[in-house]
C-alpha positions in Angstrom: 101.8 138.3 115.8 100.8 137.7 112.2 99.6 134.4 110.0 99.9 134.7 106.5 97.3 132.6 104.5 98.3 128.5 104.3 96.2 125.9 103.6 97.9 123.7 106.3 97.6 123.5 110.3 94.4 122.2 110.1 93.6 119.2 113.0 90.3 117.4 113.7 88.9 117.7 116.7 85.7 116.4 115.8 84.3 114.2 113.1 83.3 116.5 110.1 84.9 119.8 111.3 88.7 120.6 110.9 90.1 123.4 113.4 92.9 126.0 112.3 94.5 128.6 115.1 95.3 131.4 113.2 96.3 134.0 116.0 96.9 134.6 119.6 98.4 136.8 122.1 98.5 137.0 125.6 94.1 137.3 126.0 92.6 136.2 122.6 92.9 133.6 120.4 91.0 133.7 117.0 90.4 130.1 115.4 89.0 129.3 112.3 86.7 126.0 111.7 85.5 124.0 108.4 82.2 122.3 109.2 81.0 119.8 107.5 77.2 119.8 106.5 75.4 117.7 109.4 78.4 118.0 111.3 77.4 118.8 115.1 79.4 120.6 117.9 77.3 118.5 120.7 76.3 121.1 123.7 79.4 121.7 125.9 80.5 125.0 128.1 84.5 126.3 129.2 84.9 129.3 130.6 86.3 131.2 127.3 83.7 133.9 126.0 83.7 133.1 122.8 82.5 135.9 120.1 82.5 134.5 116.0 81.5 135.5 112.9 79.9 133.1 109.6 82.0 133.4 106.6 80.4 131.4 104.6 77.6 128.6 104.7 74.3 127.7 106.9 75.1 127.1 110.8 72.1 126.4 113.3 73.5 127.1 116.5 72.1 126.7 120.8 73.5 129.0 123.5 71.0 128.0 126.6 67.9 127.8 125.8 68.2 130.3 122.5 68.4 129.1 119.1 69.0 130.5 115.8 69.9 129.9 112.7 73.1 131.9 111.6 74.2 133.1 107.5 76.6 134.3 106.3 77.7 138.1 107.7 75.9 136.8 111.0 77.9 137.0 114.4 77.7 135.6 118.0 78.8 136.1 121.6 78.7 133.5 123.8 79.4 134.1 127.2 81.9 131.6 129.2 80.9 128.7 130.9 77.1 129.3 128.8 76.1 126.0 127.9 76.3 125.7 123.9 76.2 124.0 120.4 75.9 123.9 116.9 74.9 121.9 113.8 76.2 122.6 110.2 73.1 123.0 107.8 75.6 123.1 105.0 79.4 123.7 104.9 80.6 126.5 106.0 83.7 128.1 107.4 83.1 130.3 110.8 85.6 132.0 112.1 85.6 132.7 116.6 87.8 134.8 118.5 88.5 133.2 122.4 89.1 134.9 125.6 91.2 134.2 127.7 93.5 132.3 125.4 91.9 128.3 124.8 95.5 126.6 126.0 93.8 123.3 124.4 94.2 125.4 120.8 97.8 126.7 120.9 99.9 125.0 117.9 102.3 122.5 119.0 
């Protein structure tokens, strides 16, 4: 599968962030996300490991009890069913690869 570029496909799943599926096959699916400065992702878990990397902007994030503050060139991996969240210290666009596939994400 391949996505060329597009500024639309965007939804909302929370207030402050905008959520775009850009890939997927049969065991990932890669995402990308806009936050919002002072937009929070409130702690949650799924079973999905969930590796990302910081494109651009300031994000603080929790996975259990660690917590950092990611720039940048920073990346993650998050286990599945850790408990997690994050909070946008200024906008920034992350992008996070999911496995298995996040059904909930799939276009359409």
């Amino acid at each position: 599968m391949f996505n060329k570029s597009s500024k639309n496909g965007y939804s909302i799943p929370l207030e402050g962030i905008e959520r775009k599926t850009l890939v997927y096959g049969e065991k990932t699916l890669m995402s990308e996300f806009r936050l919002k400065k002072g937009s929070i992702v409130s702690l949650h878990s799924h079973p999905h490991e969930q590796a990302g990397y910081l494109v651009s902007g300031k994000v603080k994030f929790i996975a259990g009890s660690e917590e950092t503050i990611c720039n940048p060139g920073d990346s993650w991996c998050i286990a599945g069913d850790k408990e997690h969240g994050a909070e946008a210290l200024q906008d920034s666009v992350l992008v996070e690869v999911f496995s298995p596939v996040r059904e909930d994400y799939l276009p359409g």
